[in-house]
Structures are given as C-alpha cells and as structure tokens.
C-alpha positions in Angstrom: -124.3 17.8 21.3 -122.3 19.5 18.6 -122.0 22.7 21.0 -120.7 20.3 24.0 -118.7 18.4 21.8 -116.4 21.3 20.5 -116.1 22.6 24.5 -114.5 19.3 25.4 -112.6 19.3 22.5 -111.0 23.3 22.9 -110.4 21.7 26.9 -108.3 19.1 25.5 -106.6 20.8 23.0 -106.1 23.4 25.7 -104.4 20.9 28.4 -102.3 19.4 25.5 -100.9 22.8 25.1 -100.3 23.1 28.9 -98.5 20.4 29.2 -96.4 21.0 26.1 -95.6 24.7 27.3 -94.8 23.3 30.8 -91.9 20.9 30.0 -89.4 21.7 32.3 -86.4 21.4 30.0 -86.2 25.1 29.6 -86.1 25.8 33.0 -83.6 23.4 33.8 -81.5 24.9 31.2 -81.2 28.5 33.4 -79.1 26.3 35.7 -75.5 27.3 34.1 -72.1 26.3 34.4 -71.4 30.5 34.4 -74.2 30.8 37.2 -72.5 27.8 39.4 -68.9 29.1 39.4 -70.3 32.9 39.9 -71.6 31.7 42.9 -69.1 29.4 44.0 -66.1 31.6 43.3 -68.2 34.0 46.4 -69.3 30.9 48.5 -66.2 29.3 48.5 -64.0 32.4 48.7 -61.6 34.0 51.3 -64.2 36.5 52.2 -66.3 33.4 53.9 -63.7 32.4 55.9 -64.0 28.7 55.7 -67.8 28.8 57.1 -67.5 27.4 60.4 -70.9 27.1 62.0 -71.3 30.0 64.7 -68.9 32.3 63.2 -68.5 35.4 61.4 -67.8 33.2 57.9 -71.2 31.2 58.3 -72.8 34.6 58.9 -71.6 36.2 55.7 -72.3 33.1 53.8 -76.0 33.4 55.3 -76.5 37.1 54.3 -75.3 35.9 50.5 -78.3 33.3 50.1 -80.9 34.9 52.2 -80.0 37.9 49.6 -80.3 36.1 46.8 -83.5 34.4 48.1 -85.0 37.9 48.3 -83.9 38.9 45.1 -85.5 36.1 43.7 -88.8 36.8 45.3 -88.9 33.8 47.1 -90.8 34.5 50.5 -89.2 34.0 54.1 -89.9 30.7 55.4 -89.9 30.9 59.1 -92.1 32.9 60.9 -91.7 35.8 58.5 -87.7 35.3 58.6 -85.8 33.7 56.4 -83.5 32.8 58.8 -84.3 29.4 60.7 -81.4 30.6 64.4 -80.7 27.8 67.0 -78.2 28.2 70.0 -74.7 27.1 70.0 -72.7 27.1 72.9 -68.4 27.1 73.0 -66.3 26.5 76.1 -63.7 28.6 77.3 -60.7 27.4 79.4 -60.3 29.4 82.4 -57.9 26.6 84.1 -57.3 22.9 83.9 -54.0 20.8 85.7 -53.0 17.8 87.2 -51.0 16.9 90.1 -49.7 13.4 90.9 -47.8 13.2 94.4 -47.4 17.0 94.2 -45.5 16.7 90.4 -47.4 18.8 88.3 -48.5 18.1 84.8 -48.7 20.5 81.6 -51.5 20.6 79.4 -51.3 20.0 76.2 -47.4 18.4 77.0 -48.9 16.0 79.3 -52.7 16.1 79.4 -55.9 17.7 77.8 -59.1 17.5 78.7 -62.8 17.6 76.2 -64.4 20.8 77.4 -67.3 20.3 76.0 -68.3 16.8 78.2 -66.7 18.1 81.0 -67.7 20.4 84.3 -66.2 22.7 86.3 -64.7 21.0 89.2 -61.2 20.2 91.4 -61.0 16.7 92.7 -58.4 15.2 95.0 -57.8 11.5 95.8 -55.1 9.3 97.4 -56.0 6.0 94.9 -56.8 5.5 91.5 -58.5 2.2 90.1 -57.2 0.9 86.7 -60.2 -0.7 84.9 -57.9 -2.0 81.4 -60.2 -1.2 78.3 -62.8 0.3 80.6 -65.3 -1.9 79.2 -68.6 -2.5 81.3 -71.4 -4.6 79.1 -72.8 -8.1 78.6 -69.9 -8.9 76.4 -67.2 -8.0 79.3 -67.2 -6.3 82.3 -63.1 -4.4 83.1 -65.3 -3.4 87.0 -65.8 -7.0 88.0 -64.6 -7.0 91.6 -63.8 -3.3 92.2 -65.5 -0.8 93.8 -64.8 2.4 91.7 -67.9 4.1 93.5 -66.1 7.9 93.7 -62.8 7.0 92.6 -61.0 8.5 89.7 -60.3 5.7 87.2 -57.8 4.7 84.7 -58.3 3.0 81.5 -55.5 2.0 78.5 -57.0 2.7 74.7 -57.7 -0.7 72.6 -60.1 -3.7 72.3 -59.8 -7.0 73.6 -58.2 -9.3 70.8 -61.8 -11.4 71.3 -63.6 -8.9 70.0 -61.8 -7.5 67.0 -64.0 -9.8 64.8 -67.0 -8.3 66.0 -69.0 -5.4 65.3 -68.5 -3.3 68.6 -67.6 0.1 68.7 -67.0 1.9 72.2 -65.2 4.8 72.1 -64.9 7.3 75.0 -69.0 7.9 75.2 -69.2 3.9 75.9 -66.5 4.2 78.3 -68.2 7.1 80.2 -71.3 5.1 80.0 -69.0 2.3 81.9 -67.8 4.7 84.5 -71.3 6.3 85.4 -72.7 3.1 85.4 -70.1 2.4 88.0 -70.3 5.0 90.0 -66.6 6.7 89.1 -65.7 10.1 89.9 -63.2 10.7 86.9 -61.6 9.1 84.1 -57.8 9.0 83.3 -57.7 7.7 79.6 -54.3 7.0 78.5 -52.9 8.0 75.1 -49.8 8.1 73.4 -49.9 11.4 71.1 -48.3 13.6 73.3 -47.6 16.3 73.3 -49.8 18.3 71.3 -49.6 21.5 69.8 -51.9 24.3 71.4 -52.6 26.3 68.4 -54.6 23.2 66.8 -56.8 22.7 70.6 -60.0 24.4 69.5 -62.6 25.0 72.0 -65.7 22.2 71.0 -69.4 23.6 70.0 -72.1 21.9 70.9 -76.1 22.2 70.8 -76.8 19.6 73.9 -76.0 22.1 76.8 -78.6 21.4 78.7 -78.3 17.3 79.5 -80.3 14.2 81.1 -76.8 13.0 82.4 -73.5 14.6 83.1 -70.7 12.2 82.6 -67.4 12.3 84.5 -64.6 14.3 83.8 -62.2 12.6 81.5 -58.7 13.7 81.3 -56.8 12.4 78.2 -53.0 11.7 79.8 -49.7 10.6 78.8 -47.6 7.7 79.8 -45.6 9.5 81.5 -48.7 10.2 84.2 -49.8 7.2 84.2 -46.4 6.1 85.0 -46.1 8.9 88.1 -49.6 6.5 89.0 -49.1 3.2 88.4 -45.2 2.8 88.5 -44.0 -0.6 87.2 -47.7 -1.4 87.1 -48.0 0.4 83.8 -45.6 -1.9 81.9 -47.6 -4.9 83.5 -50.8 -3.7 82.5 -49.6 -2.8 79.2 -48.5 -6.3 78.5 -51.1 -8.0 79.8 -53.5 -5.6 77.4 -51.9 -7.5 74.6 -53.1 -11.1 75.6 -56.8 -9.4 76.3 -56.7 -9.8 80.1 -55.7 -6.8 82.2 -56.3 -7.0 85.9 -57.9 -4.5 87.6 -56.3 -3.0 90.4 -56.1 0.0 92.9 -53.0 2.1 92.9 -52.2 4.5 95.9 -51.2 8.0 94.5 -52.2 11.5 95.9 -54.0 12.9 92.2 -55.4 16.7 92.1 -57.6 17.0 88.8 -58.9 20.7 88.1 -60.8 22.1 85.5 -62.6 25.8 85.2 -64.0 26.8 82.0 -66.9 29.5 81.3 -69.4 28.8 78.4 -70.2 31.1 75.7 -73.8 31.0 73.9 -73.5 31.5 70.5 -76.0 31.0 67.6 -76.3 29.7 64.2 -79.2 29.3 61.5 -80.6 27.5 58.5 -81.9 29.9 55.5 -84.9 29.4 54.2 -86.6 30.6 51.2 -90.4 29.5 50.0 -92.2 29.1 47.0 -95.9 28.8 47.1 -97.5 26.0 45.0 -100.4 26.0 43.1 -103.5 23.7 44.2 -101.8 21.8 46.2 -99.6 24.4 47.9 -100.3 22.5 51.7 -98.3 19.7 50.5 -94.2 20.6 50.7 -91.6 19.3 48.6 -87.8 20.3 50.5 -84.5 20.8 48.9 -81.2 21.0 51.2 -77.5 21.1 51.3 -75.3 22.7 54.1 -73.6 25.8 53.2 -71.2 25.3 56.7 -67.7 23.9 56.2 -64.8 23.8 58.4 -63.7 27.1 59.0 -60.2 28.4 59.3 -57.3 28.1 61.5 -55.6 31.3 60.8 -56.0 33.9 58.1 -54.1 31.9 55.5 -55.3 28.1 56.1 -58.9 28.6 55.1 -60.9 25.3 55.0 -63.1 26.5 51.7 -65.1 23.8 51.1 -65.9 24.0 47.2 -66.8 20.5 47.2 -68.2 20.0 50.4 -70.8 21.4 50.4 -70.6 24.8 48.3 -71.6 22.6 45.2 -74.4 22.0 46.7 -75.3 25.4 48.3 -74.8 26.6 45.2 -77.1 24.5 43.4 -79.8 25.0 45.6 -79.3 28.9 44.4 -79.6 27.9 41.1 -82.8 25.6 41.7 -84.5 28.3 43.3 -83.9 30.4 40.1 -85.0 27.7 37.9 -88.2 26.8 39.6 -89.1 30.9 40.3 -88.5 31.3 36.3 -91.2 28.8 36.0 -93.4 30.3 38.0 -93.2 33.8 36.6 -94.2 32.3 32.9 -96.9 30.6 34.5 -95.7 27.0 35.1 -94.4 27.1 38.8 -95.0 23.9 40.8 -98.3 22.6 42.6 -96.6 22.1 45.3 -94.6 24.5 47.4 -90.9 24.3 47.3 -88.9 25.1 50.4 -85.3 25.8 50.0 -83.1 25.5 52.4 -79.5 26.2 53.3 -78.5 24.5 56.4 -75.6 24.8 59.1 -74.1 23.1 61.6 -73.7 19.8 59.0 -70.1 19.3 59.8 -70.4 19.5 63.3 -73.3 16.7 63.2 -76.1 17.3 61.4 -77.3 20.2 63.5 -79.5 22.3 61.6 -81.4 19.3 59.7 -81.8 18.4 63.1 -83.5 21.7 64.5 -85.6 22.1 61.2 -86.5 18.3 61.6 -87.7 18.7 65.4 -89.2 22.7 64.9 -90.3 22.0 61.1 -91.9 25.4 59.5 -93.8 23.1 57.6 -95.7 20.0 58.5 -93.5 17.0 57.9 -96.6 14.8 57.5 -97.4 17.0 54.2 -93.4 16.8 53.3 -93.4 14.5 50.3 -90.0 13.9 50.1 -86.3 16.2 50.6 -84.0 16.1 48.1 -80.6 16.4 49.8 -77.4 17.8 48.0 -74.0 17.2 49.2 -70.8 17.6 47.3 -72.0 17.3 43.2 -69.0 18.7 42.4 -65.9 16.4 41.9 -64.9 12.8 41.0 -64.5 10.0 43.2 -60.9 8.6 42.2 -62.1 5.0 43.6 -64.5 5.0 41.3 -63.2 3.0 38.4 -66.2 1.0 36.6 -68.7 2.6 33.8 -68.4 6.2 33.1 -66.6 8.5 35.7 -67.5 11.9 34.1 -71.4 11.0 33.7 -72.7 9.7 37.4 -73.9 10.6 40.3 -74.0 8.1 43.6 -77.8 8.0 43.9 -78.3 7.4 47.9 -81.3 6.3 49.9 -83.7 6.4 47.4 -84.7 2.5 48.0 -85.9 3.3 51.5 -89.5 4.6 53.1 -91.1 4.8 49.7 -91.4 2.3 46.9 -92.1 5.0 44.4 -89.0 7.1 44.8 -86.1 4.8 42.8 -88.9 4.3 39.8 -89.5 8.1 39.6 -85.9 9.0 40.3 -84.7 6.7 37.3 -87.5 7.5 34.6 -86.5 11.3 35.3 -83.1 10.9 34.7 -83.4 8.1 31.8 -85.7 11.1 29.9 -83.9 14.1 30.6 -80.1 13.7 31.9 -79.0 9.9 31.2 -76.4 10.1 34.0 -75.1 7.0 35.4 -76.8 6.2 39.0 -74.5 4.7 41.3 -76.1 2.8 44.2 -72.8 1.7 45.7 -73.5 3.4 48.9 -77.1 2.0 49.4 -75.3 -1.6 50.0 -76.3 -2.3 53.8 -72.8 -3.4 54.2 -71.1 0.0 53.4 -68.2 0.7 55.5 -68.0 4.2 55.3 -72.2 4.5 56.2 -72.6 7.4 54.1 -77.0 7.4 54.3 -76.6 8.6 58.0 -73.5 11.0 57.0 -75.8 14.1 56.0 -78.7 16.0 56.4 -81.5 14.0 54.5 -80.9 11.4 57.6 -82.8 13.6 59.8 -85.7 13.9 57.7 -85.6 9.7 56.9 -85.7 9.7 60.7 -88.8 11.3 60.7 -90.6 9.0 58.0 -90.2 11.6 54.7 -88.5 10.0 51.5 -85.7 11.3 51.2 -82.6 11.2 48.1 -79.3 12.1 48.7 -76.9 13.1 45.7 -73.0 12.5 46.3 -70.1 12.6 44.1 -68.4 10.4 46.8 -64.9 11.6 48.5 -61.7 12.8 47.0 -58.0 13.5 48.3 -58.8 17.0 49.0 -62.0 16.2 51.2 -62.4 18.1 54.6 -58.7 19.8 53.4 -57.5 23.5 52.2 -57.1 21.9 48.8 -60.9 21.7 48.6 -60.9 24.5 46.5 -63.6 26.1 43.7 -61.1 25.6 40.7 -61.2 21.7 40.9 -64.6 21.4 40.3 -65.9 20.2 36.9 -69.1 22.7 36.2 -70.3 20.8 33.6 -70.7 17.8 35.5 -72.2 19.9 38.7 -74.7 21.6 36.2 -76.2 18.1 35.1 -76.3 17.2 38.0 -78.0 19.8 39.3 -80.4 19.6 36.8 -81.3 15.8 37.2 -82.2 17.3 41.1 -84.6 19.9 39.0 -86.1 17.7 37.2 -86.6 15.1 40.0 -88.4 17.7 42.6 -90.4 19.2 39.4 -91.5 15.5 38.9 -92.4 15.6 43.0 -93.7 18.6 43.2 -96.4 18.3 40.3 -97.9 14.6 40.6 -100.9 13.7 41.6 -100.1 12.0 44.7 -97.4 12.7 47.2 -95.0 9.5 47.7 -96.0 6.6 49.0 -94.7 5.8 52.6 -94.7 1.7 52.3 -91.1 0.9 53.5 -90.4 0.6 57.5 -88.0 3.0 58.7 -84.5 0.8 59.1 -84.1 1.9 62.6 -80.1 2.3 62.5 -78.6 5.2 64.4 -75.3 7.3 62.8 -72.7 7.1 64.7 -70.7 10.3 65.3 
C-alpha cells in the first residue's frame, strides 16, 4: 500500500507541475506590439495594393501569410495546400446604349447599367409601362391592372409614405423580384445622380455565375430619359409619388436597350495553416479574420486597410506564433487549431462562405471560431467606461450557453478588458453579427465570437492607415483571443450547442 501510495502521489505531484508549466501567460506574451506593427507596416503597405479580392494585391498578401505559416511549421490545411482557391468572375463592357425615338443616350452622362445582374441582349419596344415604386407584395402591389408581360418597365426610387414606419427594405433585388414575378422584359429605374464619372464605374465580382434565375436587365437612367419617355407624365408621376399613389400607366415611345459584355473567371483563396492537437486532435477549434480590403483606384489612392482587417490578419500571425511556441516546449493545444486568413470579406463574406460549404474540417467537430475584425482603433461613439481598455464582445450569447461564461472568466483572469455587448442588442441598427465572417460559421450551428473595435472616421477610406493604430491596445486584445481559444482548445468538452440558431438573414 505504501508502494501504491507514493505512485499516486509522484502522478499528482507530476500533473500539478503540468499544469503550472502550461499556463499560457508566457505564450501570450510572444504576441508583441514590435511583432504587430512589423507585420502590419507589410500587410497594410503600398506593395499590397489595397488587397482587393481577385487581384494581384490579395495575391501578394496571400504569399506573405502562407510564408509565414510555413515558416512557422504550421501544416497546409487543404488538401496538402495551404491555399483554400474559389472562382471569381468580373464583367467586361463590350457595349451598352439606349435609344428613345431615335435620341441616343450616353452612358455614364445619362444611363448605366449593373453588369454583373445583367445579360447580353438588345431589346426594342414601342411602349413602356411605369409601375411608381415598383412594388409587387402583400403589402402593395405598383402591377395591379397592367399587363407588363414582355414590356420594358419604369419605376421612380422611394417608398410609399405608409410604409416609412415599417420595417421593409426593397431595394433593386425586391424590385427585380417584382418585375420577374410580372413577367417584365426590362427595368428603367430612374435616379437622379447623373452624370457620373467613368473612372469610378468598376466592373462588379461576383461568385454566383451560375444562377436559379436570371433577372431582367435593369438600366439605371436619368430624368432626362425618362422625360424623352414619359413627357409631362414624369412631373405627374413625380408628384403624385409624394402623396404615395402613383398610377400606373403605359407610355408609347420607340426604346432600343443594348448591352454586350464578356465575362472574365478569375480566382481568389483563403490561407490556411494547421496545428495538430494532442488527444483530442479530431475535434477543431478555428481562428479567422480577412486579410482582403478594398483595393485601389489608381497607384496613389490605395485603400490600405490597417484597421479593417489587417489588425486582425495580423493577429492571427501572431496567434499562430504563440500557440506553435507552445507546442515546441511541449504545451501545444489538445485540440487542433486551424488558422485562417480569408478573402473575399468585403465583397460579402465570400471566403467564410466557401470554407463554410467545402469545410477542410468537419464542422460538426468545429467547437467554436473565433472571428477577428478590426482590433485596432477606437470607436469615437464610444463614450461610457474606459475607451482605451475594451473590446465590443459580439455574438458570444448565441448557439452555446457556455461561450459568454468562458469568454468572461478568461478575460477577468488574464486581460481585464472592458467587454462591450452593445452590438449584441437585437435592435442594433447597424446589424454588425451578420457583417463578417463568423456569421457563416453561426449559420452552420458552430459558436462563434466576433472581436470589433467598432467603426471610425477613416473606415472603408485611404485614411485607414497602419500609423493610427494603438499597438498596445491591439496586443491585448489579441491576447484576450489567445487566451480564449487556449481555454477552447484544451477543455474537456467541446461547447455546448443549447441555443437555436436566430434564423435572421444579412442583408447585403
């Protein structure tokens, strides 16, 4: 007994020690202010040219972390690759104009026309049917009474004054939805900023080339062509828009619409790096942030994106070093860590969105992603507690009831920053949980936290730049995301799915 009871007490004075060498504060600690503005100074530099998804910028930006992921010795996490590509595709304009009784238009002076939702096609027609807000729904039907089965239709922008009070947005996708629905050939949708200048028209990318429905062409035009269409009509209508009753009605005019374009497939990708867990190294804990930004317009208005979302690109560098460090003195997680640098964010969630629906790794075995976007700044609306020691905390309440207790004992014993829920209220106007790349991992059931520092005057500007950032504040922050995924990737359990999914949608 005296033999067996010395074993068990060396095995417990042996685990003690294990779990005194393995606190993770030492690890954290490798994630430097030096480190973040190395990297961010390269990321969010004139070499990366903005980082537009699909483009030579995002392409050079890719190289730098799937580099630095190899030099690390994290392993490729797709396939062998640590490159995750998905297909883009970018229309060119071979030819688009508009004739009304023989006048011809201009485009951009007069008219323009979204590439991307439209098809090659000419179209003549001796009538056009004005529908007022194009509206066609249980609420309000603009079609009552007119038969705009192959006609070319014309609609005025607004919304009813009855409906301002309620929650309704249409848009041009409800209006197409209106004008399929109805049967229309093409859409006429007047607008008032014209003309425009060409040099800002930019071709549209898009990932949904090949679709269940094609709309009908919609030409954005000026008053003046709607004018040329509707003569003294177009004041009447105009006027009676303001009271909320517009009456449809057919105007004879001879209208030649024509649009060519060719489309270009192009391709972008996620980077992925891979640490292997421990025992349980079949279970996944994923860290994100998009490394794409806006691009630029010419060589000297580069969009660089410091804030959004180099800080967090750059963090997930840093956690990848943190957690490998770990490993090599013998502490690295149970779990395996996936590490992921995604694209195509700003143009709407894209890569999140091929990962989620081609996952490397079984999403059912995900425990939970930890999404980082934007860590690095101030919000200037912020104005209660402590604005240089927060973090807006977002999401964590939802799908798993153990998430907001783990997240807060984590950060109440090793960072003590302020956690903002603000943008967890389910009345938040700006709908910032369906704004970035965790949302399409929530949509597939995995717990998810997304860290923000909120927006700022330069946001989605040239301003955004990597010498406005406060490092100290990014570090910690960057840290409490260490410490949060070492929490998730070494407990016993993986997280609870007990909440139902919300089952809102983002809007676009």
């Amino acid at each position: 007994m005296q033999k067996s009871f010395l074993i068990c007490f060396l095995f417990i004075c042996s685990f003690i020690q294990a779990q005194k060498v393995a606190d993770p504060r030492s690890f954290a600690n490798s994630i430097t202010v030096d480190d973040l503005k190395k990297h961010l100074y390269i990321i969010a530099g004139k070499e990366m040219e903005g980082r537009e998804t699909a483009t030579e910028g995002q392409r050079k930006a890719a190289v730098y972390i799937e580099d630095y992921f190899k030099s690390l010795g994290l392993l490729p996490a797709n396939n062998g690759s640590y490159l995750m590509n998905y297909p883009v595709y970018q229309d060119s304009l071979i030819r688009s104009s508009i004739e009304v009784n023989g006048k011809p238009f201009q485009l951009f002076k007069d008219f323009a026309i979204n590439s991307g939702f439209s098809n090659t096609s000419v179209m003549t027609a001796n009538e056009v049917v004005f529908v007022g807000y194009g509206f066609s729904d249980s609420m309000r039907d603009d079609y009552k009474g007119i038969n705009a089965r192959g006609k070319i239709v014309l609609v005025l922008p607004g919304i009813p004054p009855s409906a301002q009070n309620q929650r309704r947005t249409v848009g041009q996708a409800g209006i197409q939805e209106a004008a399929l629905k109805n049967g229309a050939a093409a859409i006429l949708s007047v607008q008032i900023n014209f003309p425009r200048n060409p040099s800002t028209a930019r071709a549209p990318m898009y990932v949904n080339a090949f679709r269940n429905t094609n709309y009908p062409n919609t030409f954005t035009i000026s008053e003046q062509i709607a004018r040329e269409i509707m003569g003294t009509g177009y004041d009447s209508a105009r006027e009676a828009m303001t009271n909320g009753n517009p009456q449809s009605r057919v105007y004879a005019a001879n209208v030649l619409l024509e649009f060519n374009k060719t489309v270009n497939k192009l391709s972008s990708s996620n980077v992925l790096g891979y640490l292997e867990g421990t025992d349980k190294k079949d279970e996944y804990v994923i860290l994100t942030a998009h490394y794409d930004h806006l691009g630029k317009r010419n060589d000297s208005l580069i969009y660089y994106g410091a804030d959004d979302d180099g800080s967090g690109t750059v963090s997930i560098l840093e956690l990848a070093e943190a957690f490998v460090k770990a490993k090599k003195e013998g502490k690295g997680p149970r779990r395996s860590i996936v590490f992921m640098a995604v694209s195509g964010e700003e143009k709407g969630l894209w890569g999140s969105a091929y990962y989620s629906n081609h996952p490397s790794f079984p999403l059912e075995k995900t425990t939970v992603n930890l999404n980082i976007d934007m860590i690095g700044r101030i919000d200037p609306k912020r104005k209660q507690a402590d604005s240089l020691n927060y973090v807006y905390v977002v999401g964590d309440h939802k799908l798993s009831s153990d998430l907001r207790t783990i997240s807060e004992s984590v950060n109440k014993k090793y960072t003590k920053l302020g956690l903002d829920y603000k943008y967890n209220q389910p009345n938040d106007p700006e709908q910032i949980y369906y704004r970035s790349d965790h949302y399409n991992f929530a949509k597939k059931g995995v717990p998810i936290i997304f860290y923000f520092n909120g927006t700022h005057g330069d946001y989605h500007s040239i301003t955004d730049t990597p010498d406005k950032i406060n490092y100290s504040l990014m570090s910690k922050r960057a840290q409490l995301v260490f410490y949060t995924a070492w929490e998730m990737a070494n407990r016993n359990q993986m997280l609870k799915r007990d909440i139902p999914m919300d089952g809102a949608q983002r809007g676009f």
